[in-house]
PADO-544628 format. One line per 10 residues: number of its first residue (from 1); for each residue x, y, z of N, C-alpha, C. Coordinates in Angstrom, 1 decimal. Atoms other than C-alpha are relative to their C-alpha. Example, Ala and Ser with C-alpha at 12.3 -4.5 7.8 and 13.67 -1.06 7.14 Angstrom:
1	0.9,-1.2,0.0,12.3,-4.5,7.8,0.9,1.2,0.0 ~ -0.9,-1.1,0.0,13.7,-1.1,7.1,-0.8,1.1,0.8
***
This chain:
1	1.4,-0.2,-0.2,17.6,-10.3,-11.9,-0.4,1.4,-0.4 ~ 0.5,-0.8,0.2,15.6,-7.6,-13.3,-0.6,0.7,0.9 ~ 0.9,-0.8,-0.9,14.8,-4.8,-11.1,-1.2,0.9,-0.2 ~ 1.5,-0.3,0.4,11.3,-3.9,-12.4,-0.7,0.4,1.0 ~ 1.7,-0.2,-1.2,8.3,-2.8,-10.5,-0.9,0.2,-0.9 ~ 0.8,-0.5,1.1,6.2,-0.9,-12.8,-1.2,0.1,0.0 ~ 0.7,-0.3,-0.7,3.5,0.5,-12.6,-1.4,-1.1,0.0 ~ 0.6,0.7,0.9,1.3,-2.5,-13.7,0.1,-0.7,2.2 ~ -0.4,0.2,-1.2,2.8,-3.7,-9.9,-0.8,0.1,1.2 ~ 0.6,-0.9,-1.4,2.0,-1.1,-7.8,-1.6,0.3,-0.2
11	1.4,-0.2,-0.2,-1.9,-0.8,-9.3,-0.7,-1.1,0.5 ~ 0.4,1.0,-1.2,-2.2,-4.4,-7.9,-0.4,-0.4,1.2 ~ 0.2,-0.2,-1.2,-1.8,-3.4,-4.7,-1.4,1.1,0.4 ~ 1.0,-0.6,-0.6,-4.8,-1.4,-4.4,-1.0,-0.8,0.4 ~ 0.9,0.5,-0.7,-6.9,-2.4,-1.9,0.8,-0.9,0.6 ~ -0.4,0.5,-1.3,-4.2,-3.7,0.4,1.1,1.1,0.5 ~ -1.0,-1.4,-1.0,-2.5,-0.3,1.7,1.0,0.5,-0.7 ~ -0.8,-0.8,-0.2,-0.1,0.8,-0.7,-0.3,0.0,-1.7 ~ 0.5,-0.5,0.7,-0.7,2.8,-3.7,-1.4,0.4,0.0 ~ 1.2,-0.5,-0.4,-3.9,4.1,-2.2,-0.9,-0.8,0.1
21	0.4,1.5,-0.1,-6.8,1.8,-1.5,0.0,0.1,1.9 ~ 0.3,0.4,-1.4,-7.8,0.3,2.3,0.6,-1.4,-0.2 ~ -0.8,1.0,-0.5,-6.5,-3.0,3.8,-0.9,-0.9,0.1 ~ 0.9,0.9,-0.2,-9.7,-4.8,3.3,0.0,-1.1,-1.4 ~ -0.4,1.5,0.9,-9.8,-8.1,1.3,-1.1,0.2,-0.9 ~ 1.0,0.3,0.9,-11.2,-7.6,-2.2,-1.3,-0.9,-0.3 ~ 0.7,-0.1,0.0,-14.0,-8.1,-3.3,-0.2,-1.6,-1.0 ~ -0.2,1.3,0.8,-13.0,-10.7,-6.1,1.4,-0.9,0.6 ~ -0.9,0.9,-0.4,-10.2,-12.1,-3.7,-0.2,-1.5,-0.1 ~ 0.2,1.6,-0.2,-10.0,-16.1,-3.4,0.5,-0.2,1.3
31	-0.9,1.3,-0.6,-9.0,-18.4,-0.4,0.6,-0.5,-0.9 ~ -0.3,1.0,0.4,-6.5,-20.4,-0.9,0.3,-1.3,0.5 ~ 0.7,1.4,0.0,-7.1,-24.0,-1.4,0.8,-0.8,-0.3 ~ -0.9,0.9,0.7,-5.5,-27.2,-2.0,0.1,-0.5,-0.9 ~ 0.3,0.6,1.2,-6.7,-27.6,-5.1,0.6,1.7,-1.3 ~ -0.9,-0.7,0.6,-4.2,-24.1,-6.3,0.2,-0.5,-1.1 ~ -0.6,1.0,1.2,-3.3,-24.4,-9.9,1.5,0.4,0.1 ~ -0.8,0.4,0.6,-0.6,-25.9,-10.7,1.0,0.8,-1.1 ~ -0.9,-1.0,1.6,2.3,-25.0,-13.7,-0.8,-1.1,-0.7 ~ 0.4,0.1,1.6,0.5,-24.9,-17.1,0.8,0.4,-1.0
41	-0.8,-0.4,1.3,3.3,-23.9,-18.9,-0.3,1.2,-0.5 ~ 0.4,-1.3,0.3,1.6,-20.6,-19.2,0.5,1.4,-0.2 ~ -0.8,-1.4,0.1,2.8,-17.0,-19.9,-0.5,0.7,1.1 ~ 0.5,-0.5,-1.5,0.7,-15.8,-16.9,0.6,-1.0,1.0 ~ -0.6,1.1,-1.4,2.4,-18.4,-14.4,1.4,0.1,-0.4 ~ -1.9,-0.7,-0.3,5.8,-17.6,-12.7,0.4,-1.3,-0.5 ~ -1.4,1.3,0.6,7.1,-21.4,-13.3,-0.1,-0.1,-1.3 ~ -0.4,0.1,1.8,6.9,-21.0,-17.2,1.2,0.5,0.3 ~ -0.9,-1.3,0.1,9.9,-18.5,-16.4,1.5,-0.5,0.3 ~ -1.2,0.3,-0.5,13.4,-19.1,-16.1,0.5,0.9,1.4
51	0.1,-0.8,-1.6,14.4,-17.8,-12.3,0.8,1.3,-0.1 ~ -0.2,-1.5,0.3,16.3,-14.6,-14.0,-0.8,1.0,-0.9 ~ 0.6,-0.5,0.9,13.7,-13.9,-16.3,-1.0,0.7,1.6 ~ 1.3,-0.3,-0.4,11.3,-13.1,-12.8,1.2,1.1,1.7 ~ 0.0,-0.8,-0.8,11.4,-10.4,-10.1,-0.8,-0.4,1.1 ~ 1.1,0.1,-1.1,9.8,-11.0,-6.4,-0.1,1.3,0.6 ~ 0.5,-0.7,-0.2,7.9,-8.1,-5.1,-0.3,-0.4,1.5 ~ 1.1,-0.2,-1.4,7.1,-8.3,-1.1,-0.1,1.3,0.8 ~ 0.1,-1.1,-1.0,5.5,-5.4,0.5,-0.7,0.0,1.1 ~ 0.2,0.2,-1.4,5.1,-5.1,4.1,-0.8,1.2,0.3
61	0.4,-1.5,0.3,2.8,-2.5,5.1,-1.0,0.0,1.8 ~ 0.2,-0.4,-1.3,2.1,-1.3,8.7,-1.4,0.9,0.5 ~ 1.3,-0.7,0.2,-1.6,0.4,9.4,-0.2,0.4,1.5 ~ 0.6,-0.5,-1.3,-2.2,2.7,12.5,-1.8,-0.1,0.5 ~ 1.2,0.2,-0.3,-5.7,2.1,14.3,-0.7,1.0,0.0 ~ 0.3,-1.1,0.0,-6.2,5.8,14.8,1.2,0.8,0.1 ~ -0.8,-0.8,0.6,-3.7,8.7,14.7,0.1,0.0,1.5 ~ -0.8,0.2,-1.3,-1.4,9.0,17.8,0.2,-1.1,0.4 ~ -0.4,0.9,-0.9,-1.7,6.0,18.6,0.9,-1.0,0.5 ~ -1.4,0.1,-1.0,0.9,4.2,21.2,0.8,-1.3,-0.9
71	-0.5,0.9,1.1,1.2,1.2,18.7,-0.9,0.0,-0.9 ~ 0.5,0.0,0.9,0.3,0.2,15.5,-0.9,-0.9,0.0 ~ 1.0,0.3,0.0,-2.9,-1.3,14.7,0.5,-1.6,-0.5 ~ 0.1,1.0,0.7,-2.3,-4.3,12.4,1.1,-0.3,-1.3 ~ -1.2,0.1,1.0,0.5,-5.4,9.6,-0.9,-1.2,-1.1 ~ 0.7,1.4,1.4,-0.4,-7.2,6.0,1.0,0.5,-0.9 ~ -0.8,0.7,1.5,1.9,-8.5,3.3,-0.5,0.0,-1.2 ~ 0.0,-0.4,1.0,1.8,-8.2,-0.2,0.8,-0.8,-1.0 ~ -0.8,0.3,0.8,3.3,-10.4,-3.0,0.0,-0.2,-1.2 ~ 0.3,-0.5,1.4,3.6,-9.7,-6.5,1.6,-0.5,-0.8
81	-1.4,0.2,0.8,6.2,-11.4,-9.0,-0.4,0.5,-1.2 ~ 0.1,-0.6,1.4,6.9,-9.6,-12.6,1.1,-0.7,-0.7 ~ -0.9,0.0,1.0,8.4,-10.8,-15.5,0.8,1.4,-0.2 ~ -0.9,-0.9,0.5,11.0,-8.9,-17.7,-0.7,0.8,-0.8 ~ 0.6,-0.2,1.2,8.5,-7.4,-19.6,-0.3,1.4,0.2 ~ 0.3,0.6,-1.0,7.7,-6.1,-17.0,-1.8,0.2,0.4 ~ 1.6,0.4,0.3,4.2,-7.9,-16.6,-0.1,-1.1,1.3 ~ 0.3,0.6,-1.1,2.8,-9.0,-13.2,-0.6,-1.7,-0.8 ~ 0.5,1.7,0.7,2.3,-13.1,-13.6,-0.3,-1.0,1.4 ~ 0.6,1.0,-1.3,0.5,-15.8,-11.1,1.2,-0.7,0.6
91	-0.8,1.1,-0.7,2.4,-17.2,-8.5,-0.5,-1.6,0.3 ~ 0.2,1.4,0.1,2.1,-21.0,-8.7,0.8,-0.6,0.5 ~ -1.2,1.1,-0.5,3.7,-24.0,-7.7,0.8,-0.2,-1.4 ~ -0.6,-0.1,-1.3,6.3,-24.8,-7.5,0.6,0.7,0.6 ~ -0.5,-1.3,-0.7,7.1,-21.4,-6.9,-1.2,0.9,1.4 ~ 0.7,0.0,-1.1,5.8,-20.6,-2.9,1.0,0.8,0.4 ~ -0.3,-1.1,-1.0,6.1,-17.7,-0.9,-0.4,-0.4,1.4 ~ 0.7,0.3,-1.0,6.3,-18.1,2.8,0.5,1.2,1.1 ~ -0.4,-0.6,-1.1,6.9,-15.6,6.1,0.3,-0.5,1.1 ~ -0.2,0.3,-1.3,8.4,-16.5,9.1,-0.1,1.1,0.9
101	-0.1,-1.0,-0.6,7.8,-14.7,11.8,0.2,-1.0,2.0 ~ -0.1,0.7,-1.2,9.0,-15.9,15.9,-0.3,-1.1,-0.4 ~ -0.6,1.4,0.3,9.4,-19.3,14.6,-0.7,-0.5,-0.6 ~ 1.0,0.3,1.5,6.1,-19.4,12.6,0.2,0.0,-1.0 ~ 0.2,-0.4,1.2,5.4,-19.5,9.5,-1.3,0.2,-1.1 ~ 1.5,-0.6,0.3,2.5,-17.9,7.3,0.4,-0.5,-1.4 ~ 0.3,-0.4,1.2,1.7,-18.4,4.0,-1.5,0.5,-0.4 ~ 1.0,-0.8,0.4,-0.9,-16.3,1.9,-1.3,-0.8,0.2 ~ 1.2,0.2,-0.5,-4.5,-16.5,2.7,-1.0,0.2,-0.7 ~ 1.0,-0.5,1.0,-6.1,-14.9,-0.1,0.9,-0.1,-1.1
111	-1.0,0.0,1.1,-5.0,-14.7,-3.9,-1.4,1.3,-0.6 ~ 0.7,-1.0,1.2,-6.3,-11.4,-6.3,0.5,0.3,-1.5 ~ -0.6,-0.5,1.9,-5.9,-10.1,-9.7,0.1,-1.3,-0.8 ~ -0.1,1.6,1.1,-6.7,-13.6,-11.1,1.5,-0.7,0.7 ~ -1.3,0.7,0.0,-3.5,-14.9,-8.6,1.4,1.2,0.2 ~ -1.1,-1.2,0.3,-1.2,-12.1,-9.4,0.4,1.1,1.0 ~ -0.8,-0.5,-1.5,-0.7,-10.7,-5.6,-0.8,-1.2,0.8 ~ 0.3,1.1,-1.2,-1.0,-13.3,-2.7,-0.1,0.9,0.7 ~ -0.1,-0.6,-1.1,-2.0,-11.5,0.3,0.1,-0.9,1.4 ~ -0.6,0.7,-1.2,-0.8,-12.2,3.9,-0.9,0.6,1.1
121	0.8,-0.8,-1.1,-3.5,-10.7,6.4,-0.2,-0.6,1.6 ~ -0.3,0.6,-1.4,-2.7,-13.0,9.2,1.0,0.2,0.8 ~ -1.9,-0.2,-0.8,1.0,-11.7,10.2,-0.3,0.4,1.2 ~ -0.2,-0.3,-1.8,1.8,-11.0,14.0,0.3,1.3,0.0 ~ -0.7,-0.6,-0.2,2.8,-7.9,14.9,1.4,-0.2,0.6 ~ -1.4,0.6,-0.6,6.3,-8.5,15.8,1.3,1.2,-0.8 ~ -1.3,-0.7,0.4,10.1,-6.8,15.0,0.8,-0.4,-1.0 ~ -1.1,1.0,1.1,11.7,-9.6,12.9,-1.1,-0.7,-1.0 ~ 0.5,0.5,1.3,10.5,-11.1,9.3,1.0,-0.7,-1.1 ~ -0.6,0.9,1.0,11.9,-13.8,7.2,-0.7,0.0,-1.3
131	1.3,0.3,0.9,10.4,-13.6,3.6,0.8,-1.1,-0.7 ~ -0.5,1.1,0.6,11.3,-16.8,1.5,-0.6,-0.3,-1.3 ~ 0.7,0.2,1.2,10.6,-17.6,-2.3,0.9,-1.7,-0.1 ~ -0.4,1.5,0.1,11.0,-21.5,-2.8,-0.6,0.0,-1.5 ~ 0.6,0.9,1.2,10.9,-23.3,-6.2,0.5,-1.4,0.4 ~ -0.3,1.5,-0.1,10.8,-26.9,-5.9,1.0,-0.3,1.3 ~ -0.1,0.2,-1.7,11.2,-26.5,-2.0,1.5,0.2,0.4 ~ -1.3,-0.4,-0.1,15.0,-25.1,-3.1,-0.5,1.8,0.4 ~ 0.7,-1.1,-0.3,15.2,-21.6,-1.6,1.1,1.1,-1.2 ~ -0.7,-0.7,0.9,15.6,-19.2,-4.3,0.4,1.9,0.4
141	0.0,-1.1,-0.5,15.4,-15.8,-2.4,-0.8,0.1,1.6 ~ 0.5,0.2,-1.3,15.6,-15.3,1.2,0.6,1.8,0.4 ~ -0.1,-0.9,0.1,15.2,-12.1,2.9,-0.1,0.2,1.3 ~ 0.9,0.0,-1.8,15.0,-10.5,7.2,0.0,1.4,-0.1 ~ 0.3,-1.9,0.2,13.8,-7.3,8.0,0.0,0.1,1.5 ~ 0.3,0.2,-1.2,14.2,-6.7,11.4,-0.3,1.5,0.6 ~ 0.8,-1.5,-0.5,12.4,-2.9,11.6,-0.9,0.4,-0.7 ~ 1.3,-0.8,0.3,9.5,-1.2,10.6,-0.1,1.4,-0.2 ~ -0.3,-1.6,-0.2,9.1,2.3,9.5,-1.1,0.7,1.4 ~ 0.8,-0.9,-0.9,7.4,5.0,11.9,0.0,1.0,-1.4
151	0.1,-0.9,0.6,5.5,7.8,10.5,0.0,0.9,-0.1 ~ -0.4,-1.3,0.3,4.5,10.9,10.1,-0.9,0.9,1.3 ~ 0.6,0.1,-1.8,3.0,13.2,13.3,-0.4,1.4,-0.6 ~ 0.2,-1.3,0.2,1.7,16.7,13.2,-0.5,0.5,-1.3 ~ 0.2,-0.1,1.5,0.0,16.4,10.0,-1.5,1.0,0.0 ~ 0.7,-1.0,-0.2,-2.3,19.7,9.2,-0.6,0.0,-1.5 ~ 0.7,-0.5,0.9,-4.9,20.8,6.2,-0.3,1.4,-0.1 ~ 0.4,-1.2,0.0,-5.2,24.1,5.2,-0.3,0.4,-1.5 ~ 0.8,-0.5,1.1,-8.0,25.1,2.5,0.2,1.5,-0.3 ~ -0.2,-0.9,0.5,-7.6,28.1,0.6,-1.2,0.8,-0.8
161	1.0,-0.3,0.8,-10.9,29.7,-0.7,0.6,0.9,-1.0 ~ -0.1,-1.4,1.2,-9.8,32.6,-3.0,1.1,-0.8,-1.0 ~ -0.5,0.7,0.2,-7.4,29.6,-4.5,-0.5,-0.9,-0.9 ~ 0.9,1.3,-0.2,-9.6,26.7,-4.2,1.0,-1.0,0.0 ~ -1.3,1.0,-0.1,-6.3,24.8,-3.2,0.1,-0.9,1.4 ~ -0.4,0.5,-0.8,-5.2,22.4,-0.5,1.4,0.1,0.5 ~ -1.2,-0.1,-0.3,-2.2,22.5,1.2,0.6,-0.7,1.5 ~ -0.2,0.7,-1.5,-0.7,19.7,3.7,1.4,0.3,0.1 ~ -1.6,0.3,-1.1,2.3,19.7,6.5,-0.7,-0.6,0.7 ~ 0.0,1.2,-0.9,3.4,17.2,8.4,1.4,0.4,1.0
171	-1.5,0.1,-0.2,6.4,16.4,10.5,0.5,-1.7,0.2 ~ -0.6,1.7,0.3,8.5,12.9,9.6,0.2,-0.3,1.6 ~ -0.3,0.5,-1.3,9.1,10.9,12.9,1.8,-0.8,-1.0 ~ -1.2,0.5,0.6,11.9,8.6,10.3,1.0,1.2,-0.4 ~ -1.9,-0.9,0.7,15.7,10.5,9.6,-0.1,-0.1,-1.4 ~ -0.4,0.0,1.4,15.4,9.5,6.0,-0.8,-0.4,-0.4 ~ 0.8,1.2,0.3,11.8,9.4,5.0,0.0,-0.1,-1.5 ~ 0.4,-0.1,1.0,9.9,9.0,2.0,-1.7,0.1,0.0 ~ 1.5,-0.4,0.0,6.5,10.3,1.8,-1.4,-0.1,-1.3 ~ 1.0,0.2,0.8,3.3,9.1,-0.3,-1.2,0.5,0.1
181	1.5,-0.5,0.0,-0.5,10.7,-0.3,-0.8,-0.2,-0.8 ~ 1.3,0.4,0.5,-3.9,9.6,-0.8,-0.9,1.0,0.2 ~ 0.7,-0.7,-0.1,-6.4,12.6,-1.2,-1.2,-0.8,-0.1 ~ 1.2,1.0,-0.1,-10.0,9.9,-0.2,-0.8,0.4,-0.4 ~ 1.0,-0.6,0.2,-12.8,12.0,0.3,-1.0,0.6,0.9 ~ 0.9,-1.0,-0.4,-14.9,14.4,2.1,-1.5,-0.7,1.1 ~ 0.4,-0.1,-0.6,-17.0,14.0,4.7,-1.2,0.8,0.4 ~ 0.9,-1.1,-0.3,-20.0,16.4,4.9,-1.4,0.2,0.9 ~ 1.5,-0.3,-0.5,-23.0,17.7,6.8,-0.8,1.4,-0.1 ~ 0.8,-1.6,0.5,-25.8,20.1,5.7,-1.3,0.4,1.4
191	0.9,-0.7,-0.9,-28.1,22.2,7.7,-1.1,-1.1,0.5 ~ 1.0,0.9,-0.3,-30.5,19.2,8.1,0.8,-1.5,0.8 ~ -1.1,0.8,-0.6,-27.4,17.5,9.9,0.1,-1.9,-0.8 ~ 0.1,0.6,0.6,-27.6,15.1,7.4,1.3,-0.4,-1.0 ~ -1.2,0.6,0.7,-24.2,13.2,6.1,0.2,-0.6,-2.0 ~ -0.8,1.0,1.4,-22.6,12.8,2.6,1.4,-0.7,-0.1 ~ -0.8,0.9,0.4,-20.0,11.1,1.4,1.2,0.8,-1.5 ~ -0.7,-0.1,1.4,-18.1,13.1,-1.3,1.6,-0.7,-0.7 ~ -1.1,0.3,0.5,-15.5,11.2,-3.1,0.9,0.6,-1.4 ~ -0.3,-0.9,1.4,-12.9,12.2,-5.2,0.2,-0.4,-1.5
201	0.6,0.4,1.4,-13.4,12.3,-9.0,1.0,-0.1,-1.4 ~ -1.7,0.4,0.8,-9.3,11.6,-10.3,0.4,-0.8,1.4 ~ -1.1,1.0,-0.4,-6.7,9.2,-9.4,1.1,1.3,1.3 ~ -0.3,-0.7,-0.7,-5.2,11.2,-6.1,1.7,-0.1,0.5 ~ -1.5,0.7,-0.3,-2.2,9.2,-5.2,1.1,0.6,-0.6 ~ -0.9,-0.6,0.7,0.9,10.8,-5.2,1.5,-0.2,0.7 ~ -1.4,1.0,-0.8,4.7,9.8,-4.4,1.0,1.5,0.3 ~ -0.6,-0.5,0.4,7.5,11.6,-3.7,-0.2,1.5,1.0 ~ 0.7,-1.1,-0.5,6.2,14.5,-1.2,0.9,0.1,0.9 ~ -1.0,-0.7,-1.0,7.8,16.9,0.8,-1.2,1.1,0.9
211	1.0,-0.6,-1.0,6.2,19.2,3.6,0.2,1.3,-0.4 ~ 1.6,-0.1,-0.1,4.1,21.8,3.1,-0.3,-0.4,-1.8 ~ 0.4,0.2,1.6,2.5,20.4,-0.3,-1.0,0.4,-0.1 ~ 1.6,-0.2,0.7,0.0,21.9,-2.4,-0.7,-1.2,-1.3 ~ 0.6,0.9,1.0,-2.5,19.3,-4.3,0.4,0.7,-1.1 ~ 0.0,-0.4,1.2,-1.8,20.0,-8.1,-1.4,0.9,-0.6 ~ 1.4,-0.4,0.5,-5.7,20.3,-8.6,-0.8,1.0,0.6 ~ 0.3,-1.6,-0.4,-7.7,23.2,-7.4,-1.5,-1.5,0.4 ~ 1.3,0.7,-0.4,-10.7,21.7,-5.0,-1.0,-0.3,-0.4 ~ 1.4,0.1,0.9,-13.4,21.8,-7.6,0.3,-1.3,-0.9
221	-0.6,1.8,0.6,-11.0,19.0,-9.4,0.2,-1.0,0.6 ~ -0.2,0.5,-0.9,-10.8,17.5,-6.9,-0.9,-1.3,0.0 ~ 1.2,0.7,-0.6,-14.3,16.8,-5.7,-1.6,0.3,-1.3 ~ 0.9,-0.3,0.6,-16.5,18.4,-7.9,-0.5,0.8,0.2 ~ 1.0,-1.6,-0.3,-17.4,21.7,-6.6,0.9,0.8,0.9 ~ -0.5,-0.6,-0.4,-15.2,24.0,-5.3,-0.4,0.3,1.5 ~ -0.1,-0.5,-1.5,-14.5,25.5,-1.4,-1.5,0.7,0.2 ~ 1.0,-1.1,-0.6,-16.8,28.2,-1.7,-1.8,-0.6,-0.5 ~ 1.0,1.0,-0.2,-19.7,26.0,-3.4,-0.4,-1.1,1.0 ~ 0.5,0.9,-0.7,-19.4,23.5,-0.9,-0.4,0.6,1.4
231	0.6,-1.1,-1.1,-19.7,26.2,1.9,-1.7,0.0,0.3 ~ 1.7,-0.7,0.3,-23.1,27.2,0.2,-0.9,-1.7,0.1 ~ 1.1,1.1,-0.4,-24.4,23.4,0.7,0.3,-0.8,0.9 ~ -0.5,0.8,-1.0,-22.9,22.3,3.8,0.6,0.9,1.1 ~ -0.7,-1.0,-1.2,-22.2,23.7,7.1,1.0,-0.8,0.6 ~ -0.6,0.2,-0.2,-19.5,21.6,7.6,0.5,-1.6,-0.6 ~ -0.5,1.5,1.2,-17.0,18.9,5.6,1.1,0.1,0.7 ~ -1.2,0.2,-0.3,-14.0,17.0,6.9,0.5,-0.7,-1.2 ~ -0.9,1.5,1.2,-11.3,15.1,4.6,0.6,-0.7,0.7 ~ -1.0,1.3,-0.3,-9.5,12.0,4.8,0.8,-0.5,-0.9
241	-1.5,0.3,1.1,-6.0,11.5,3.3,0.7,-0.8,0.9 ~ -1.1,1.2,-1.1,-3.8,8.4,4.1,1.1,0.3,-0.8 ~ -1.2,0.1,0.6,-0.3,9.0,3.7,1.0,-1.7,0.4 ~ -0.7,1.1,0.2,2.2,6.5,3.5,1.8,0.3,0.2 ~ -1.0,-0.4,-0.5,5.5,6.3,4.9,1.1,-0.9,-0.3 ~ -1.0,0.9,0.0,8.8,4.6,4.1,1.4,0.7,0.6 ~ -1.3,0.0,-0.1,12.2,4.4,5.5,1.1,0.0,-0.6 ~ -0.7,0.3,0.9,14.8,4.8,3.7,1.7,-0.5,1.2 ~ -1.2,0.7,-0.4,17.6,4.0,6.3,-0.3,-1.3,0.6 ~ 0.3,1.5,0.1,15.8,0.5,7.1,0.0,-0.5,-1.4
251	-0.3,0.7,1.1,17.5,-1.7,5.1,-0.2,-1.7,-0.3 ~ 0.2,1.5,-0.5,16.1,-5.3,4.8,1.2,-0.7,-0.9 ~ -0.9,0.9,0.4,18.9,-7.9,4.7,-0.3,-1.0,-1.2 ~ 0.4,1.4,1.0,18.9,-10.5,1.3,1.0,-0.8,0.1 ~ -1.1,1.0,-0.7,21.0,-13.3,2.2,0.3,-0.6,-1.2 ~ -0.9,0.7,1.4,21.2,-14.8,-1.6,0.2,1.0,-0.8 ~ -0.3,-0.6,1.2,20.4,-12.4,-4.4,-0.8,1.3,-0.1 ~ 1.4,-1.2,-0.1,18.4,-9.3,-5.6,-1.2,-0.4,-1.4 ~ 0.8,0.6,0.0,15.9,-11.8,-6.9,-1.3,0.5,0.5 ~ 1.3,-0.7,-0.9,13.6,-10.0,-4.0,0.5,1.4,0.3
261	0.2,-1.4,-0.4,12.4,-6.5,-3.5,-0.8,0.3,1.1 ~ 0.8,0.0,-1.6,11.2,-5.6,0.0,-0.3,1.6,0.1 ~ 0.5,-1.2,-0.1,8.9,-2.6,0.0,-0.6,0.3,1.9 ~ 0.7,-0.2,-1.4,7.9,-1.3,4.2,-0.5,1.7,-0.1 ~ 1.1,-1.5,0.0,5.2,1.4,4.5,-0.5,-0.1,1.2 ~ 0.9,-0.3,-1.5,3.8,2.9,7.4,-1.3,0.6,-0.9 ~ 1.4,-0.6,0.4,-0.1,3.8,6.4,-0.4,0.8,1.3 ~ 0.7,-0.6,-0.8,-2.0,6.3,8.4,-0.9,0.7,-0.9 ~ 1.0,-0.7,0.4,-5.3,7.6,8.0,-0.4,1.3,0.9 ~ 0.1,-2.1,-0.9,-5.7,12.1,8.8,-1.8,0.1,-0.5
271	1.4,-0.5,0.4,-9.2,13.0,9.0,0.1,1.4,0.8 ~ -0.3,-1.5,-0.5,-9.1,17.0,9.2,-1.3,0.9,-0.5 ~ 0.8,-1.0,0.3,-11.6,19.7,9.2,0.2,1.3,-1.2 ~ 0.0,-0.9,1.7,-12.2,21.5,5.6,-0.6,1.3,0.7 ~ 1.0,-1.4,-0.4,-14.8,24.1,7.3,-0.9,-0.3,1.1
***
């Protein structure tokens, strides 16, 4: 099986928690219905594909309710199959994804990207996860996960005017993590206590982070107007950056093949004072 992802993948997921994005159900999502299509024999549909020509994608992704708090807010799934190409393609029958979870079983609730991620927005919170890819009700990739990452704790912003730079620390709660960041957007109020909204005006998302990081961009690229401009029309702005958290010593078990890829993120949203 082709171990693909690519980034064609991971821009899918926006707008369900991982590669930047919130956990709320697009906008062009679908229910799904019993009247699902079918295989067309199509180059966009996984059953055109021969079962080594395709990769299964499930990412599990964990969302705190507020910061510290004692448990986690809510969990949603993620499923995305790629060709060899590698080119995200609709999941169809008779290829069916399902979750077990304490003796349930979920399947997807919504479909986006024209089909091309199923989302799972009904899962339990719970410890253990069965993920399953069936064709023709044979199981072609079975997978358990029986942990969750934890994230990150002590997480700080510190603006630089004579700079115009950002610069975050954190501290990992995971032994072996892996750290992601979403720079969102600004929060402001001017002398007439009156709120904006500044968002930012590049692609922010960034993988691969280590503690203390400086954004690449200088805060005028950011947002569009530097520290000390925003000073001069606002007496005070917070930001909000969601990092993203993986484990690397949670290892989810695959009981047939590497057919399936199991992505687990812890999300959390930092809302910190700029000024």
């Amino acid at each position: 099986m082709k171990k693909h992802i690519g980034l064609l993948s991971l821009a899918l997921l926006a707008g369900c928690g991982g590669g930047g994005g919130d956990n709320s159900v697009d906008k062009n999502n679908e229910e799904i219905s019993p009247d699902s299509p079918h295989c067309g024999n199509m180059p966009e549909m996984s059953c055109t594909y021969n079962l080594n020509d395709l990769t299964f994608n499930y990412w599990l992704s964990v969302k705190d309710a507020v910061e510290d708090a004692e448990a986690p807010y809510e969990l949603y799934g993620a499923a995305v199959m790629v060709n060899s190409t590698p080119e995200a393609v609709s999941i169809v029958e008779p290829d069916r994804i399902e979750v077990v979870s304490d003796g349930k079983r979920y399947q997807a609730d919504t479909v986006a990207v024209g089909g091309k991620r199923l989302d799972f927005n009904n899962l339990p919170m719970d410890k253990t996860y069965e993920i399953y890819w069936y064709r023709n009700d044979d199981i072609i990739s079975h997978a358990y996960i029986d942990d969750l990452p934890s994230g990150v704790a002590l997480f700080e912003v510190e603006a630089n005017q004579q700079t115009d730079t950002l610069t975050f620390s954190w501290q990992n709660i995971p032994s072996n993590p892996s750290n992601a960041g979403d720079i969102r957007y600004l929060t402001c109020t001017d002398n007439n206590n009156m709120s904006d909204l500044v968002s930012t005006t590049v692609v922010t998302y960034q993988e691969n982070l280590t503690s203390p990081y400086t954004a690449p961009l200088t805060i005028k690229e950011l947002f569009g107007s530097s520290l000390t401009e925003l000073k001069t029309q606002y007496k005070t702005c917070d930001i909000n950056i969601t990092t993203f958290t993986s484990d690397n010593a949670i290892t989810p078990v695959n009981y047939t093949n590497e057919a399936m890829l199991i992505h687990l993120k812890r999300e959390q949203e930092h809302i910190r004072s700029l000024f």
